[in-house]
VMD Tcl script that builds the backbone (N, CA, C; Angstrom):
set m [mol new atoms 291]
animate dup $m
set s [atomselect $m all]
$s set {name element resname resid chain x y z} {
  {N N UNK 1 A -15.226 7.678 -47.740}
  {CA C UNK 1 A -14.611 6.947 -48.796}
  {C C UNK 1 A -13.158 6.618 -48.478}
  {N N UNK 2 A -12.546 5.729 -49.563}
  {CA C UNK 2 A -11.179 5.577 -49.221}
  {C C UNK 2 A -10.044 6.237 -49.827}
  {N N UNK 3 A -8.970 6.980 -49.426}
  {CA C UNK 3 A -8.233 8.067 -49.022}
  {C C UNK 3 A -7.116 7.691 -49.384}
  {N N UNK 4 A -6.828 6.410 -48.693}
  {CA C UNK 4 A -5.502 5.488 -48.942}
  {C C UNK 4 A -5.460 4.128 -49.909}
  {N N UNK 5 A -4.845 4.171 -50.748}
  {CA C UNK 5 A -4.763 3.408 -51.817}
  {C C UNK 5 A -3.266 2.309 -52.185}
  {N N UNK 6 A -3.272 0.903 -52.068}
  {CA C UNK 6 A -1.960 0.172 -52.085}
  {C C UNK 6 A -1.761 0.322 -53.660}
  {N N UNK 7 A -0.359 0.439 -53.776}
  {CA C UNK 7 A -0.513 0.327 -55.520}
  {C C UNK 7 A 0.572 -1.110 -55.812}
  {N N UNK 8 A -0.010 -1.823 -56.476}
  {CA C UNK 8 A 1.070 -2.897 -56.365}
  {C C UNK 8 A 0.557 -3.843 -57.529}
  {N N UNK 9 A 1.714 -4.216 -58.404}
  {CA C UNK 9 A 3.229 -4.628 -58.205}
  {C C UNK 9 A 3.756 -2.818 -58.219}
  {N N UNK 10 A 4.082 -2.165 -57.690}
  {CA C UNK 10 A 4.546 -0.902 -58.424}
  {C C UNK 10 A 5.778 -0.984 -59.058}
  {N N UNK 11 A 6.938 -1.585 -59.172}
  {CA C UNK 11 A 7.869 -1.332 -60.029}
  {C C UNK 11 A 7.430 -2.086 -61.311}
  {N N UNK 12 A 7.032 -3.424 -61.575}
  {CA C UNK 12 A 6.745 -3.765 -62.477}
  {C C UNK 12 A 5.649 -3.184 -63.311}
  {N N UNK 13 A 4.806 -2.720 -62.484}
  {CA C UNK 13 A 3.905 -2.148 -63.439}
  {C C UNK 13 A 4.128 -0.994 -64.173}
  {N N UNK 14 A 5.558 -0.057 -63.942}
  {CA C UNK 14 A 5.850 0.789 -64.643}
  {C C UNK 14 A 6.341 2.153 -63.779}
  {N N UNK 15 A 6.429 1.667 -62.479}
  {CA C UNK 15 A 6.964 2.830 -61.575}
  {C C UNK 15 A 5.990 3.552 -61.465}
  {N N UNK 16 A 7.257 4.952 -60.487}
  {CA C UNK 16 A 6.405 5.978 -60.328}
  {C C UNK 16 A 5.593 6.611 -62.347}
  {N N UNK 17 A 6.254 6.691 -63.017}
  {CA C UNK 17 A 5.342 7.192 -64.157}
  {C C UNK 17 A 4.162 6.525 -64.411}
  {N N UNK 18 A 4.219 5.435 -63.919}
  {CA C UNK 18 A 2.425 4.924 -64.121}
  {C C UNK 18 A 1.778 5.456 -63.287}
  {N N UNK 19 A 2.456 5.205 -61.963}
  {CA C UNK 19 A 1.612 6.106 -60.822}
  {C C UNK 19 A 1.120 7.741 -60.954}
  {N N UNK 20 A 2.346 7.901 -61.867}
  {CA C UNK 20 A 1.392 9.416 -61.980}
  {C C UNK 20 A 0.084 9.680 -63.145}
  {N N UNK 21 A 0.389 8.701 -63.965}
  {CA C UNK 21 A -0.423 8.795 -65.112}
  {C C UNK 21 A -1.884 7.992 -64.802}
  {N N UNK 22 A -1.925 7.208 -63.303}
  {CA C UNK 22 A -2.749 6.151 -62.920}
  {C C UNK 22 A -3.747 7.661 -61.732}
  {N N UNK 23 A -3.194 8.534 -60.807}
  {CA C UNK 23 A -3.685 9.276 -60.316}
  {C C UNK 23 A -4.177 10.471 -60.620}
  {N N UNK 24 A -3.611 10.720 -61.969}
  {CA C UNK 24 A -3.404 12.346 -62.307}
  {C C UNK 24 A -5.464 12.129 -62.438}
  {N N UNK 25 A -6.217 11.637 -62.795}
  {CA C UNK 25 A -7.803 11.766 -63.015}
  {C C UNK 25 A -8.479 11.945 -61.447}
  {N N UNK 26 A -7.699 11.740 -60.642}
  {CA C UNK 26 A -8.052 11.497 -58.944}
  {C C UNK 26 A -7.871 12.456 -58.265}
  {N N UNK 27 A -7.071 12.993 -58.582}
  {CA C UNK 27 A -5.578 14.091 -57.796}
  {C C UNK 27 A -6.715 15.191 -57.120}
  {N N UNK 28 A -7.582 15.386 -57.695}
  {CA C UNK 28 A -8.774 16.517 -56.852}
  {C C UNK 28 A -9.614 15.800 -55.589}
  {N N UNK 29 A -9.644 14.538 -55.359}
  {CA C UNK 29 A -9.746 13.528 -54.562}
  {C C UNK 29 A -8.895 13.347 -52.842}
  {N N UNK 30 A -7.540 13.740 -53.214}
  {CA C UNK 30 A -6.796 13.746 -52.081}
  {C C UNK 30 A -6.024 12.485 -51.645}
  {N N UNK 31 A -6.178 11.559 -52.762}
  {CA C UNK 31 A -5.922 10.520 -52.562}
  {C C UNK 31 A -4.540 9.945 -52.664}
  {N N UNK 32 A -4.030 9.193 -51.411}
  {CA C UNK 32 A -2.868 8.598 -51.301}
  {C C UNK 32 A -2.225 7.422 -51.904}
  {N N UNK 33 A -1.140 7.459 -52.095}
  {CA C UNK 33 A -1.045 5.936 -52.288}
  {C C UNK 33 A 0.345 4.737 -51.680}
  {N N UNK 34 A 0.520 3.322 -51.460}
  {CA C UNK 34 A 1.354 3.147 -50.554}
  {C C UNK 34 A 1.927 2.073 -52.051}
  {N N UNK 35 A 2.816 2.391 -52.381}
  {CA C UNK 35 A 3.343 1.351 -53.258}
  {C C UNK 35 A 4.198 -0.138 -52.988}
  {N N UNK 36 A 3.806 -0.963 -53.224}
  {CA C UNK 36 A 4.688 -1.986 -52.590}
  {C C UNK 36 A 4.926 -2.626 -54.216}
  {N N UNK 37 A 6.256 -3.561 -53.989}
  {CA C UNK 37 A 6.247 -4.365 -54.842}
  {C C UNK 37 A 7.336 -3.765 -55.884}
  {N N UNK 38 A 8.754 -4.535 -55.673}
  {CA C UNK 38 A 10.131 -3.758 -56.443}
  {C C UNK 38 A 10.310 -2.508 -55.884}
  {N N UNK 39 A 9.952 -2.855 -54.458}
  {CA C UNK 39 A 10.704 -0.995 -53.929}
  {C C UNK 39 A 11.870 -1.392 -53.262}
  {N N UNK 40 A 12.946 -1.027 -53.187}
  {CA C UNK 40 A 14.247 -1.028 -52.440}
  {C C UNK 40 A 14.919 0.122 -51.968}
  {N N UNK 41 A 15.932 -0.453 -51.112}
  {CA C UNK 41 A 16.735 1.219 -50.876}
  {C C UNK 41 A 17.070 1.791 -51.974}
  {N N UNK 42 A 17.476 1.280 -53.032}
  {CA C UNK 42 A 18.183 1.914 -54.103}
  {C C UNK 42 A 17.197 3.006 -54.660}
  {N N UNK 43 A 16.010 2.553 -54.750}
  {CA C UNK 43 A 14.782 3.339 -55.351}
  {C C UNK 43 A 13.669 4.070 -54.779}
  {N N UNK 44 A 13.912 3.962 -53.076}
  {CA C UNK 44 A 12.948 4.532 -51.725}
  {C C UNK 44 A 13.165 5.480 -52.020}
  {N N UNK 45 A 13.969 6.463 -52.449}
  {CA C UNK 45 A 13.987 7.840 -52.257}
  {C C UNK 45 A 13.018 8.681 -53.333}
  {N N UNK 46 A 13.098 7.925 -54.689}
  {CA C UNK 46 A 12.296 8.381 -55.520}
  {C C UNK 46 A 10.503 8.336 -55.089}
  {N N UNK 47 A 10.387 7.432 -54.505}
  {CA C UNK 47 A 9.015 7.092 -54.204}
  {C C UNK 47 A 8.481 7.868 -53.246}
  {N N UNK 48 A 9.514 8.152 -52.321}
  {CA C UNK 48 A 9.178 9.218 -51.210}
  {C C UNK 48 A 8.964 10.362 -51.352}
  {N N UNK 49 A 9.539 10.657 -52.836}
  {CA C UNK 49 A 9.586 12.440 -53.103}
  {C C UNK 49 A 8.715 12.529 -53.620}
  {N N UNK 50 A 7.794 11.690 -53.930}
  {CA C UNK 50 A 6.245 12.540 -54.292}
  {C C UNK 50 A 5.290 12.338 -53.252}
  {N N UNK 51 A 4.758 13.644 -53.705}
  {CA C UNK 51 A 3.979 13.912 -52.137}
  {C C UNK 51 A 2.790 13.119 -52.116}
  {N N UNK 52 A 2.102 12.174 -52.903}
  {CA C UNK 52 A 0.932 11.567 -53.185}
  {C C UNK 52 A 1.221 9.805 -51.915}
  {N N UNK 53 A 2.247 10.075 -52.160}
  {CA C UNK 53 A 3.130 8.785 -51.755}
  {C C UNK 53 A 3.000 8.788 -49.641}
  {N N UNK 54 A 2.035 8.182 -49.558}
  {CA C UNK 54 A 1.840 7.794 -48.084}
  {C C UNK 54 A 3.050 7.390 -47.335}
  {N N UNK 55 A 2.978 5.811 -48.001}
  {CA C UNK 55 A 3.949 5.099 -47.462}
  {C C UNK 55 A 4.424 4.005 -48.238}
  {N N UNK 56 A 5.531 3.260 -48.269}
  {CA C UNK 56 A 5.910 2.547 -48.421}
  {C C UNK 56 A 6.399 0.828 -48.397}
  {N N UNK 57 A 6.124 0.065 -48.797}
  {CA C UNK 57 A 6.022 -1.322 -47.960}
  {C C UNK 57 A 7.329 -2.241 -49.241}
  {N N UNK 58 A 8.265 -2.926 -48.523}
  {CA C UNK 58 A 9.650 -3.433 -49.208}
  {C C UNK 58 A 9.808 -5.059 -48.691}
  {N N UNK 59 A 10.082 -6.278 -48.899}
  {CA C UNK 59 A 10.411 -7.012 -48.743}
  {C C UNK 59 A 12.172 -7.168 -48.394}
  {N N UNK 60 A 12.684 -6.406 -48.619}
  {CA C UNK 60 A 14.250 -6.042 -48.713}
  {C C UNK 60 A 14.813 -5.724 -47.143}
  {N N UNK 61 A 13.734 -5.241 -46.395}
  {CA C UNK 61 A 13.910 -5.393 -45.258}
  {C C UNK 61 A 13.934 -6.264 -43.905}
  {N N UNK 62 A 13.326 -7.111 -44.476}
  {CA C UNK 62 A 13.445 -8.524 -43.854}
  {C C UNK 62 A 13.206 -9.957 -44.925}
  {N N UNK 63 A 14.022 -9.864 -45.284}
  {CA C UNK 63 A 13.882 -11.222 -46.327}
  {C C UNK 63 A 14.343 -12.653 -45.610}
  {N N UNK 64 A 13.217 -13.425 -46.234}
  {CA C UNK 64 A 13.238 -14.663 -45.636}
  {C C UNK 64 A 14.340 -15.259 -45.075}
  {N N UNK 65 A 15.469 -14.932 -45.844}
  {CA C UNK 65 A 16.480 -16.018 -45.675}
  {C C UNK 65 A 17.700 -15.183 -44.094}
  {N N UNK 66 A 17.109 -14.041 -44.249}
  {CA C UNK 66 A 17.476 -12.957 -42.795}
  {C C UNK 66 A 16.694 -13.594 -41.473}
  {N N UNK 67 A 15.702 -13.958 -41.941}
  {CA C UNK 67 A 14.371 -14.100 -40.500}
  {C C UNK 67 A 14.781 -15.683 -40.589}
  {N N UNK 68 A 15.143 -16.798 -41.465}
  {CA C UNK 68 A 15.066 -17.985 -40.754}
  {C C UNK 68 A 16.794 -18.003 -40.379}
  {N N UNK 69 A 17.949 -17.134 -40.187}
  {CA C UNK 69 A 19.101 -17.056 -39.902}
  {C C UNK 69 A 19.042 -16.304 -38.656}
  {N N UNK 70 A 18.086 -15.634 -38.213}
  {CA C UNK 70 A 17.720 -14.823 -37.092}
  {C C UNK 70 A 18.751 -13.410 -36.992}
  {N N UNK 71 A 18.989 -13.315 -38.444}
  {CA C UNK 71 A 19.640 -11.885 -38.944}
  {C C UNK 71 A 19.691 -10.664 -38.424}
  {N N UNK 72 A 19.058 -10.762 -37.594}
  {CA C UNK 72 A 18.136 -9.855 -36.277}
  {C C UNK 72 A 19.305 -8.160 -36.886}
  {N N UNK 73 A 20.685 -8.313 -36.519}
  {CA C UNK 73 A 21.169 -7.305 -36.824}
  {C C UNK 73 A 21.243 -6.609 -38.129}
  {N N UNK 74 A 21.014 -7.113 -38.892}
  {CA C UNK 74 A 20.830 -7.013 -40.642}
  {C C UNK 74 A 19.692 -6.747 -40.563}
  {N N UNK 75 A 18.648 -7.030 -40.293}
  {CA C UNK 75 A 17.262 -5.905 -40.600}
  {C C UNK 75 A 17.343 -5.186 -39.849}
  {N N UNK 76 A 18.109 -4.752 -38.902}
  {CA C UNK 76 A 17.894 -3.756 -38.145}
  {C C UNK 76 A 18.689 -2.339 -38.731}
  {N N UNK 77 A 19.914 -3.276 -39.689}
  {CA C UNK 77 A 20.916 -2.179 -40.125}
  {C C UNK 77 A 19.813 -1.851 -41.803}
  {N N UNK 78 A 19.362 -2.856 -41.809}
  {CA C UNK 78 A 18.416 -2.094 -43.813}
  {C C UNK 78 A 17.392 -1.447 -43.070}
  {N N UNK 79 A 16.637 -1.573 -41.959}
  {CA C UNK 79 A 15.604 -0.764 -41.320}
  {C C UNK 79 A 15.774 0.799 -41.325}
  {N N UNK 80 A 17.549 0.529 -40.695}
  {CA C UNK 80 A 17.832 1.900 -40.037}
  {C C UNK 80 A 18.485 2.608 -41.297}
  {N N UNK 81 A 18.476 1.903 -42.341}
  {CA C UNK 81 A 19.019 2.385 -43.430}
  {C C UNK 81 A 17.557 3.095 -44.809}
  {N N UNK 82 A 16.668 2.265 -44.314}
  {CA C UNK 82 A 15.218 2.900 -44.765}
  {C C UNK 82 A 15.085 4.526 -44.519}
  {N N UNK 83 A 15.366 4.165 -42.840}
  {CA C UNK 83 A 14.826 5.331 -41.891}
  {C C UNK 83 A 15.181 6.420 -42.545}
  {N N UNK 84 A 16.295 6.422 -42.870}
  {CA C UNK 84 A 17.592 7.533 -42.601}
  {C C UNK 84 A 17.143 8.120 -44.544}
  {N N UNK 85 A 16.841 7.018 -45.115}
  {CA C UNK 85 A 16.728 7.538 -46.512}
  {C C UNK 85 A 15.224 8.214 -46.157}
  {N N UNK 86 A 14.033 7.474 -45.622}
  {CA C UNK 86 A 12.960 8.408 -45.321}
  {C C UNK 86 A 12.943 9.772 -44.728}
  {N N UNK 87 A 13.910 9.871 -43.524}
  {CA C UNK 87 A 13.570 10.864 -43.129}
  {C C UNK 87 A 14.958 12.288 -44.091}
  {N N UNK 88 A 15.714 11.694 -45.090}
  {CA C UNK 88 A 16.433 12.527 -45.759}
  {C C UNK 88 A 15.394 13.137 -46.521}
  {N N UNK 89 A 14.088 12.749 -47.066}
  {CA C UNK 89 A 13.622 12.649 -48.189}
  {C C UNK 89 A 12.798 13.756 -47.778}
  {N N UNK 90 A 12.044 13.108 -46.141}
  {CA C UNK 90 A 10.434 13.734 -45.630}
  {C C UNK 90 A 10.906 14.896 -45.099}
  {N N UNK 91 A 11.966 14.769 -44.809}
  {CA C UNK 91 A 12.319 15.787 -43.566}
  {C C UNK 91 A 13.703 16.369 -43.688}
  {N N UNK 92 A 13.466 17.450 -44.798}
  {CA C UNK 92 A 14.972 17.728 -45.234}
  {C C UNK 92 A 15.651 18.677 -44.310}
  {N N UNK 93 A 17.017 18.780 -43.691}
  {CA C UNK 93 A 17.739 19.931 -43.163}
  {C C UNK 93 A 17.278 20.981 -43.486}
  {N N UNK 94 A 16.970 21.968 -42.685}
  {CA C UNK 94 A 16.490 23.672 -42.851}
  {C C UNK 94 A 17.419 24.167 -42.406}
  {N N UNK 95 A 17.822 25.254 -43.492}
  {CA C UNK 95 A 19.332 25.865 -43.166}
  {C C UNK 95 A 19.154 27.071 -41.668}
  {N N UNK 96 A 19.969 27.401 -41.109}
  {CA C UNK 96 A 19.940 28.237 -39.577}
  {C C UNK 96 A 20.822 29.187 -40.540}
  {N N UNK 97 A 19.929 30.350 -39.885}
  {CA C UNK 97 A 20.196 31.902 -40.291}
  {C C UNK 97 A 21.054 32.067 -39.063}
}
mol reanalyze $m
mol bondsrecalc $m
mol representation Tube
mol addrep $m
């Protein structure tokens, strides 16, 4: 069966609280989900901190008017600016004893 699930529009449809109120009948299932649709840096971090949350998909990272300017360095700096919020989120500092 399928495992991985797109959820979209996800901000318009009500965010993560729909999403939880949309999975909570599933949740014994194992099932993932990749939200696209009104996700940005401003709001990646929230989406990342639940653990149901696969992955992520943003238009903010390469927007049209970047790709026909050949912006090349500007998606590379919101890319690396994704990254850095993903891996703050996935992969937090472990303190050294």
């Amino acid at each position: 069966g399928c495992h991985d699930l797109k959820f979209f529009p996800a901000e318009p449809s009500g965010g993560l609280p729909m999403l939880a109120s949309i999975k909570a009948p599933w949740a014994h299932l194992g099932i993932r989900y990749i939200p696209l649709g009104g996700i940005t840096a401003a709001n990646l971090h929230t989406w990342l901190s639940d653990p149901d949350v696969l992955a992520v998909g943003g238009s903010w990272l390469a927007r049209r008017e970047l790709i026909d300017a050949e912006a090349w360095d500007q998606i590379t700096a919101l890319a690396a600016q994704a990254t850095a919020i993903s891996r703050a989120v996935r992969q937090p500092a472990t303190a050294t004893t």
